[in-house]
N, C-alpha and C positions, 0 to 999 in steps of 0.2 A: 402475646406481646413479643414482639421484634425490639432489641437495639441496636444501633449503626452507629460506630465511633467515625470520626470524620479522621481520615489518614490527607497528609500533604499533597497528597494526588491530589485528592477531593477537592484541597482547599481554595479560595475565591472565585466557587462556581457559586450561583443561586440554590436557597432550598428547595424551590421547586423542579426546576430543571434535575436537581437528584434526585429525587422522588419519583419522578418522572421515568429516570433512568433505572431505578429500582424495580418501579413497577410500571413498564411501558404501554401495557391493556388496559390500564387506570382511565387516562384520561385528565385532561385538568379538573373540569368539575370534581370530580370524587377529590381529587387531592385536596383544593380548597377545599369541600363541607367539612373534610376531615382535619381540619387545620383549627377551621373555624370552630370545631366542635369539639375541640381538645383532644382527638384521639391520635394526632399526631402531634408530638412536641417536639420543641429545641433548647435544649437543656432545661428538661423541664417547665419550660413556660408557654407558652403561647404562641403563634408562629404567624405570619401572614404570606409565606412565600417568596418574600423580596428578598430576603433575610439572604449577607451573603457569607459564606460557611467559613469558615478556619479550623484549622488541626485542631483537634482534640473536641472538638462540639458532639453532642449527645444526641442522636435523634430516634425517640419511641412511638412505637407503631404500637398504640393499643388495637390490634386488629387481627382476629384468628389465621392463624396458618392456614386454612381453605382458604380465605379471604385473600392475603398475600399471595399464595400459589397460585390462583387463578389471574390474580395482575401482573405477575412474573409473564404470565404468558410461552411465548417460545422458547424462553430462557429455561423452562423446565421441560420440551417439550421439542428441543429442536433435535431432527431424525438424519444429523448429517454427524459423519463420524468425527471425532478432535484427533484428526488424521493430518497433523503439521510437523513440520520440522523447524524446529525452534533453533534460533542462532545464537538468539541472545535475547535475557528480556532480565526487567528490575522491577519496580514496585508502578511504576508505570508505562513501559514502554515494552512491547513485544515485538520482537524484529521473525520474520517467517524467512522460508526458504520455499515460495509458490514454484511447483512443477510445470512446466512447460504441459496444456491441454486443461489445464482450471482456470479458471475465470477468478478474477480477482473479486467483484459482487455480483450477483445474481441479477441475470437480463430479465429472466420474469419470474416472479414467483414458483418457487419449487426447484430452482436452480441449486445446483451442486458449486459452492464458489469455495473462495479460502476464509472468507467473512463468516461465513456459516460455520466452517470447520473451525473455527477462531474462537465462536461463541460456545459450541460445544467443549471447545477446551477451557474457557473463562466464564464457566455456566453461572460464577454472581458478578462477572461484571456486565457491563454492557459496551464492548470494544467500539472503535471504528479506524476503520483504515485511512492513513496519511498521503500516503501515495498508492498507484494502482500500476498496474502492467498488461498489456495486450495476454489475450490469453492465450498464445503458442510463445510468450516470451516467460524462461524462470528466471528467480533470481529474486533476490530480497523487497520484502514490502514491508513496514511502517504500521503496526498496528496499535494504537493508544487503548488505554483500558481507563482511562479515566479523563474528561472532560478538561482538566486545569492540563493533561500530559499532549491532548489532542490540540487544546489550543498553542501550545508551545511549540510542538512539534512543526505543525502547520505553519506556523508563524516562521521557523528555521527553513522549511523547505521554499516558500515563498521568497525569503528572500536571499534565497542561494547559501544559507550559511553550513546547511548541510551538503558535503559534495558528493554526488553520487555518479558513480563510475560504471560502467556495462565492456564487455570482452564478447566480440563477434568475430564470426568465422566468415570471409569472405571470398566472392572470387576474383581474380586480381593480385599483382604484386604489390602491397602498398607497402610501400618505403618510404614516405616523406609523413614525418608529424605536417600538422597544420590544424588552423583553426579557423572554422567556419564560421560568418552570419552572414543567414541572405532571408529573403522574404519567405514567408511559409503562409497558407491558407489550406482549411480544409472543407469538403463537397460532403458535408455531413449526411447528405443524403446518398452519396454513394460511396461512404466510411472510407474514404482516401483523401489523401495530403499531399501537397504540391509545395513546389520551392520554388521562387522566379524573382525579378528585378521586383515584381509588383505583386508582391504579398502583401496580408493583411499585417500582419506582424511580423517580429526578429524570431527567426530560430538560430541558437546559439551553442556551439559544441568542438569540442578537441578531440582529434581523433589523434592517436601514435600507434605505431608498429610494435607487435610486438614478436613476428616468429612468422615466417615463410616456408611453407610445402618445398622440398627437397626439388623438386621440376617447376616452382615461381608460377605454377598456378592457384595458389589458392593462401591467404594470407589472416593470421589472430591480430586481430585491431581491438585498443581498449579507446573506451570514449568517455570523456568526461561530460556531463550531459549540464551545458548550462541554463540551460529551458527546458521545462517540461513539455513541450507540445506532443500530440497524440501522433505516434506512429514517425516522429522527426527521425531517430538514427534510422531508421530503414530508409525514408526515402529520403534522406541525405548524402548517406551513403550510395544509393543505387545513381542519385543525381551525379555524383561522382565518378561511377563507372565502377563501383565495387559492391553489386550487390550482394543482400545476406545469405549464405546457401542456405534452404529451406523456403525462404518469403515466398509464400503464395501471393501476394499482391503487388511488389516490388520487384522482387528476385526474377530468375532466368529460371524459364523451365525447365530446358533440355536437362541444366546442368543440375537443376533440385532432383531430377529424376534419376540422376546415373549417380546423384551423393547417395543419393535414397534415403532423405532428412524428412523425419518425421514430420522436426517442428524447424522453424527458423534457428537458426542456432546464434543465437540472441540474451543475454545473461546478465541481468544486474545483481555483480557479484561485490560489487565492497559501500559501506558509506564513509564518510568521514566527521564525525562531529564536529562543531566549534573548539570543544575542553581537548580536541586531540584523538578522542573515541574513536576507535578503526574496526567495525565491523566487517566482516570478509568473508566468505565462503569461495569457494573452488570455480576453477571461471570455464569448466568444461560444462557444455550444455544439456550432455545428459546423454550424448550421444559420441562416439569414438573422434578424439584430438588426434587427427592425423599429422599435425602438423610439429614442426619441431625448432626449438627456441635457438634461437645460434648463439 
């Protein structure tokens, strides 16, 4: 027998949807028979599923530890290391620090991502990621560990209440703040994005100066990202005449090749909460900050 106290995370999610998350190889059937059949209660009584959770609720698994371990599934079994750099994290919310060259979730099965390294490290809960990042950009990602923390989160990032901030290395003097919206669309089939009079939607974002190369080639720009569109500061930036040194898609070759940039040098390094909360990490990309702050 298993018991599961219900923590504030947990609370006004469904019972089965937790159960679910408990034991993801279940399945609903089994969770129903098991409902029905009394070997799974809530606070001791009877349960149908619908049933939605509050702090302190009780829930027992009359069901052998083989039985659990085997529905647990990859959660006891996942082969990827809990190889993260944590920034910050609470009873619900894990903030990462994704390396430039990981994938934020797994393109196919067997992938090496931060998602994987996430669940190794939160091997009883069942996380998922808020926001995501191209995978030659580092910089902080958004991981919830509980379903009432994912919805909220989610909810903050939608509607801009979280502001999150990225520090790129460019080339180009850029001297003048300014704030961009123009049209954006993207060719999903050839994983690029474009910016024109005649986009599909707004792409939206502040960019400022912040520190120019001693010879005004080469410039750290912080950008306040008002939209999340797929791969928008790169090709905003590069639509501007400043692209990122490293971008294999956007960027300038000759001059990716004589930086000799791994990865884009692309960082989202602060968030900012609603209550104030100012998450931050270091806004070098991993690779040598040539440049110098006047």
């Amino acid at each position: 027998m298993r018991e599961a106290r219900i923590t504030q995370g947990d609370s006004g999610g469904r019972l089965d949807k937790y159960l679910l998350r408990l034991m993801p190889e279940s399945g609903r059937g089994f969770i129903y028979k098991m409902l029905r059949k009394k070997n799974i209660t809530l606070n001791g009584a009877r349960a149908e599923g619908r049933e939605t959770l509050r702090e302190g609720d009780v829930i027992k698994l009359f069901l052998s530890d083989e039985t659990i371990g085997k529905f647990e599934g990859r959660r006891r079994e996942n082969r990827f290391p809990a190889d993260i750099s944590v920034v910050y994290e609470d009873e619900g919310l894990l903030v990462c620090d994704k390396p430039a060259g990981l994938l934020s979730q797994a393109a196919r099965a067997g992938d090496d991502c931060l998602l994987e390294r996430v669940r190794a490290y939160l091997p009883e809960a069942r996380p998922a990621l808020c926001n995501r990042l191209d995978r030659n950009t580092s910089g902080l990602v958004l991981c919830a560990k509980t379903l009432a923390s994912a919805r909220e989160t989610c909810l903050l990032l939608a509607s801009g209440q979280i502001r999150k901030f990225y520090a790129a290395q460019v080339i180009g003097a850029f001297t003048k703040e300014r704030e961009v919206s123009e049209g954006y669309f993207k060719d999903r089939a050839a994983n690029k994005a474009y910016v024109s009079q005649n986009g599909e939607t707004a792409a939206r974002a502040r960019f400022s100066p912040l520190a120019l190369s001693e010879d005004g080639r080469f410039s750290l720009v912080e950008i306040e990202l008002l939209t999340g569109k797929s791969h928008q500061i790169r090709v905003q930036l590069a639509n501007m005449g400043f692209p990122i040194i490293g971008d294999p898609k956007y960027g300038n070759p000759s001059a990716n090749r004589a930086a000799r940039a791994k990865y884009q040098r692309l960082r989202a390094y602060k968030l900012i909460f609603p209550n104030g909360r100012n998450i931050q990490t270091h806004m070098d990309s991993g690779e040598i900050l040539w440049l110098k702050r006047p």
